[in-house]
N, C-alpha and C positions, 0 to 999 in steps of 0.2 A: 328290369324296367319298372318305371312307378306308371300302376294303372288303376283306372276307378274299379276298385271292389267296390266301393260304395259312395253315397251321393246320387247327383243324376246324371250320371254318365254310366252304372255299375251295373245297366244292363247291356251295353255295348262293352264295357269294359272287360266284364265275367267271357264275356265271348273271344276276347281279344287275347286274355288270358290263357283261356281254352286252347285256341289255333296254335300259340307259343308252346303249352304244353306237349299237345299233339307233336309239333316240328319234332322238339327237342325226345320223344318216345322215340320218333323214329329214327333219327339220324344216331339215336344212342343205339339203336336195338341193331345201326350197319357198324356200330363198332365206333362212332363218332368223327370228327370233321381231319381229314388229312392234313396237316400243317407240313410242306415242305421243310423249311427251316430247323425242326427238330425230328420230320423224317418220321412221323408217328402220329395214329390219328388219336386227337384230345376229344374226350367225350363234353357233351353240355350241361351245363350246372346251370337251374335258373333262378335268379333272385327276384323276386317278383313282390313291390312295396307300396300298399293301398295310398293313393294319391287324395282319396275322398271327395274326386271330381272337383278338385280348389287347385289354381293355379300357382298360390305361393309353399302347399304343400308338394306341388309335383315339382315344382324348382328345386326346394331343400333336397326332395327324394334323389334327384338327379345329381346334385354337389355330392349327396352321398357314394350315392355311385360310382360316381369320378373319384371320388378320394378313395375308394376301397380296387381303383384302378381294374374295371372287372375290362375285355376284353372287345366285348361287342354289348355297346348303351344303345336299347332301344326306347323309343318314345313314346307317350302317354297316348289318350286317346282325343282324338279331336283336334280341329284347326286352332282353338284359343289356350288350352292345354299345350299341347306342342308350342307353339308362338312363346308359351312362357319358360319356356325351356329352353327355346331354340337357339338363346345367347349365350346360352352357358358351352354348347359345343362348338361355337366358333372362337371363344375365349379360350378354352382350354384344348383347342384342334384335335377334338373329340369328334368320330362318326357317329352322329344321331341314326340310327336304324326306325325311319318314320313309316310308316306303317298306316295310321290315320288323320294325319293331319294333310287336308288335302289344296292346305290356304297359307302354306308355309315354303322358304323356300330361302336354300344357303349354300356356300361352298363347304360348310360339312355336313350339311343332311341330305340323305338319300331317300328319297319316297318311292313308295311303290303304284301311289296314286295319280290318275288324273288328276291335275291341277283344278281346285274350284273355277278359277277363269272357262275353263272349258266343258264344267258341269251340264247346262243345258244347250251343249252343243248341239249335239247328237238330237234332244227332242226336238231340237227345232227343225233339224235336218229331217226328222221324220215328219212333222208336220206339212213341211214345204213339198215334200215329196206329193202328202198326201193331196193337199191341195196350195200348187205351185202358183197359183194370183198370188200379190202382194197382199200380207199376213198383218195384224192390227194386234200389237202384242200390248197385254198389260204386267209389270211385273211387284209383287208386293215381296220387298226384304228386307229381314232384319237387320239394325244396323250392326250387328258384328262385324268381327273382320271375314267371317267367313262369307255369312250374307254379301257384304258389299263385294269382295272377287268374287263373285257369283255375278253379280248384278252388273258388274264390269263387263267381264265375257257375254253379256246377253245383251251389253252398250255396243260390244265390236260387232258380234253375228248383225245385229240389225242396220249398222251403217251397212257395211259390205252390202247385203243382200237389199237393201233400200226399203227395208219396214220400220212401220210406225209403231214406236216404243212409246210407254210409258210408266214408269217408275215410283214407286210409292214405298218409301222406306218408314217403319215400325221400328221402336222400342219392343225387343225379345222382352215374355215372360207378363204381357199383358192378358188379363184376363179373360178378354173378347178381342175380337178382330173382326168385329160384325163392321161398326161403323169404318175400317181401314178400307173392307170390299165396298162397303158403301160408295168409300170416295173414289176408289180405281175405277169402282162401274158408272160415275155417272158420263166419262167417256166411252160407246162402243168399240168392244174389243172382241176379236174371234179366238184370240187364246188368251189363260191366265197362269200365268206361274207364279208362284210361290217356293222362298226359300227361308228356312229358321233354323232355328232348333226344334227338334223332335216335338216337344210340345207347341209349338209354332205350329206348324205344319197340320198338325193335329186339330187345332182350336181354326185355322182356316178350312181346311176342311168340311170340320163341321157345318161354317159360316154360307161356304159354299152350296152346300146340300139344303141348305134350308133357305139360301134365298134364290139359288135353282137362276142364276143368270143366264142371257143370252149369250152364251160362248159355244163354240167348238171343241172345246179341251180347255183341260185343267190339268197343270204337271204339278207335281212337290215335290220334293227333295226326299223327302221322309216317306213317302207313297212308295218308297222302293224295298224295307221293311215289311217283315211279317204284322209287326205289332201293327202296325197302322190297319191291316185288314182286320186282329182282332177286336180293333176299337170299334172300328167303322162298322164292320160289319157288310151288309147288302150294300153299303153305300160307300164302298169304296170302287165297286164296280165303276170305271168310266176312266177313273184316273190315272195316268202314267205320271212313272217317276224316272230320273236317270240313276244307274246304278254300276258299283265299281265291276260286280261279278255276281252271275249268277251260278245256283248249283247246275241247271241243265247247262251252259254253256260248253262246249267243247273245242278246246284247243289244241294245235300240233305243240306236242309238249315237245321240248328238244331238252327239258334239264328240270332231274323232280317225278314226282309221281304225277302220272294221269291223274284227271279229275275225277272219275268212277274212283279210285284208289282213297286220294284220299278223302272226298265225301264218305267210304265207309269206313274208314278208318275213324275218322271223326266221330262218326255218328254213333259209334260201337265203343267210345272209351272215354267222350265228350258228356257233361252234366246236362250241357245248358244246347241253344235252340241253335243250330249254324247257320248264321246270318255272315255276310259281304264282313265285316270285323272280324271274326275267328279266322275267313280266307285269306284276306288282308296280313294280319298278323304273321301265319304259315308260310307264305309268299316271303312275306321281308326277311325270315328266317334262310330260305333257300337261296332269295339276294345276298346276301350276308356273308351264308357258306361259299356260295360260287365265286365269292370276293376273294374269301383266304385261301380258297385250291388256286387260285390264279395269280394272284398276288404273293403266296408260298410263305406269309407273314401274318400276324396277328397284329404288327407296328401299326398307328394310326395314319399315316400319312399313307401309307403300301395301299389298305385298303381303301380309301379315298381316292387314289389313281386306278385302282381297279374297277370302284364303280362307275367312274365318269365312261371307263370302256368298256363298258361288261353290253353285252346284247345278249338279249334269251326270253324263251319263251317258255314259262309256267305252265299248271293250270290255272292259274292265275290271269294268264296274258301277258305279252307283252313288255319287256323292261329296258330302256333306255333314257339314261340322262342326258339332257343338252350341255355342251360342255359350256357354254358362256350364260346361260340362265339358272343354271342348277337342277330343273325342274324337268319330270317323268312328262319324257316326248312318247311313249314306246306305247303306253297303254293307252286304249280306246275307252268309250264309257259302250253302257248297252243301255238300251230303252226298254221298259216293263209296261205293262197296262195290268192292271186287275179284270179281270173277266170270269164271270158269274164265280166270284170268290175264290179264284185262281191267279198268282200271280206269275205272267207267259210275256216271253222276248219278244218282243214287237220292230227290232231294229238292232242291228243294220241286218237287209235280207239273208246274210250268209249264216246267221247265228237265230232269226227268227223261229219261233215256236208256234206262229199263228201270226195272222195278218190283225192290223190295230183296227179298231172300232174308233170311227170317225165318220160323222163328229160321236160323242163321247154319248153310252145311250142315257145318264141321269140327266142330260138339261136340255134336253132337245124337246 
């Protein structure tokens, strides 16, 4: 796979890395992956090619791949990353094994993520629960592609449910985003979401904390990361984020290690910090495998009919493709909040860690 070693992506990246490494120790250490077809399990080799978080480097990296015809091409990290690659496996009827691109979406790539359209689903769900009057939402997002399906899915929940949205889309990578809150707040609103890039998110935040608006809540994308707590610090207290996976979550595994398993696993042969990308990664790996034991072929077409039918459940969560959208129906998102510098499941109640704090205690 070509992944950011370096650039700004190369701390999600190294992690992404990670979880790939982790799969590929263990499924070598059962002897490697059964392949019907030649009747003997083939262990995993991984070619792993710094993309340097640039999207015409992870394209090249990816032609390369293809042309060295390795078995299973997985994808770089991120919705804008993946998007630039994502042509190349439907040109050459190649399965993309996506893994972090959660804003991408083909009949040969197979993701392991909730779709961004359905990103702040779930927080919203948890808001409404919390307090079910009609909700006065503001949303500030980047204009990426990832930000805008984000801001999309946050267009649908609020027709549906009959709340008042309002939208306010930024240029990523600006250096303040004081005056963008400025302009979303001079409408009242009870909640504020925020989606970016990691620095995005980060620099609203701060914007946030310092000018301590009349809201309810405050979600970000990026609030679902450790690093955001070590930024913020005390001041991330208040804030939920949605998120692909956490490490407490427990699932009925039907295929794969438990999640106690491989959290120590990881943690015991792992460099770097296990965040939702190293699981992510892990996950699409086990997708992948349970493709070729079922499909009894390494052919690219064999495993491309195998995932559109494949159903299973991780510690990951959840895996199922819609067969006419392309796109990961199977997995749910989960809600976090930061609480006194703890970040605990707030949603949905069967997975909760503790009940949400609402409204949020930094701006009341």
């Amino acid at each position: 796979m070509p992944i950011s070693l370096s650039g700004r992506y190369a701390l999600q990246g190294n992690q992404c890395r990670a979880g790939v490494e982790c799969y590929a120790a263990d499924v070598n250490g059962a002897g490697g992956i059964f392949v019907r077809e030649v009747a003997r399990q083939v262990r995993v080799e991984l070619r792993v090619y710094d993309d340097q978080s640039d999207g015409p480097t992870a394209r090249a990296l990816t032609e390369k791949l293809i042309r060295e015809n390795v078995d299973l091409l997985f994808g770089p990290y991120g919705s804008g990353l993946t998007d630039a690659v994502a042509g190349l496996a439907d040109q050459h009827e190649r399965v993309l094994w996506n893994h972090s691109g959660a804003g991408v979406g083909s009949p040969w790539i197979v993701g392991v993520l909730t779709p961004a359209s359905r990103y702040f689903q779930s927080v919203l769900d948890l808001l409404k629960a919390c307090d079910p009057e009609p909700q006065r939402v503001a949303l500030l997002h980047a204009s990426t592609g990832f930000g805008t399906a984000v801001a999309e899915g946050v267009r649908g929940w609020a027709q549906r449910e009959g709340v008042t949205l309002k939208t306010h889309a930024y240029r990523s990578g600006a250096d303040d985003l004081t005056s963008q809150l400025n302009t979303a707040a001079t409408e009242p609103a009870d909640v504020l979401l925020g989606v970016g890039r990691i620095e995005d998110d980060l620099l609203l935040a701060r914007a946030i904390c310092a000018a301590r608006p009349r809201i309810k809540a405050a979600g970000l994308v990026a609030a679902g990361i450790a690093c955001f707590q070590q930024e913020l610090h005390d001041q991330a207290d208040g804030f939920v984020a949605p998120t692909q996976w956490e490490p407490a979550v427990r699932y009925e595994v039907d295929y794969g290690p438990p999640g106690a398993d491989f959290r120590e696993k990881f943690l015991a042969t792992a460099g770097v910090e296990l965040d939702y990308p190293a699981a992510q990664a892990y996950a699409a790996g086990l997708v992948a495998q349970r493709c070729i034991e079922d499909a009894g072929s390494l052919g690219q077409h064999a495993l491309q009919a195998a995932a559109r039918r494949c159903q299973m459940t991780t510690f990951y969560g959840r895996f199922g493709i819609d067969p006419l959208t392309h796109r990961q129906t199977g997995h749910s998102m989960l809600v976090v909040q930061w609480q006194r510098g703890r970040k605990r499941i707030v949603w949905p109640p069967e997975f909760a860690e503790a009940d949400p704090i609402y409204p949020g205690p930094f701006w009341r």
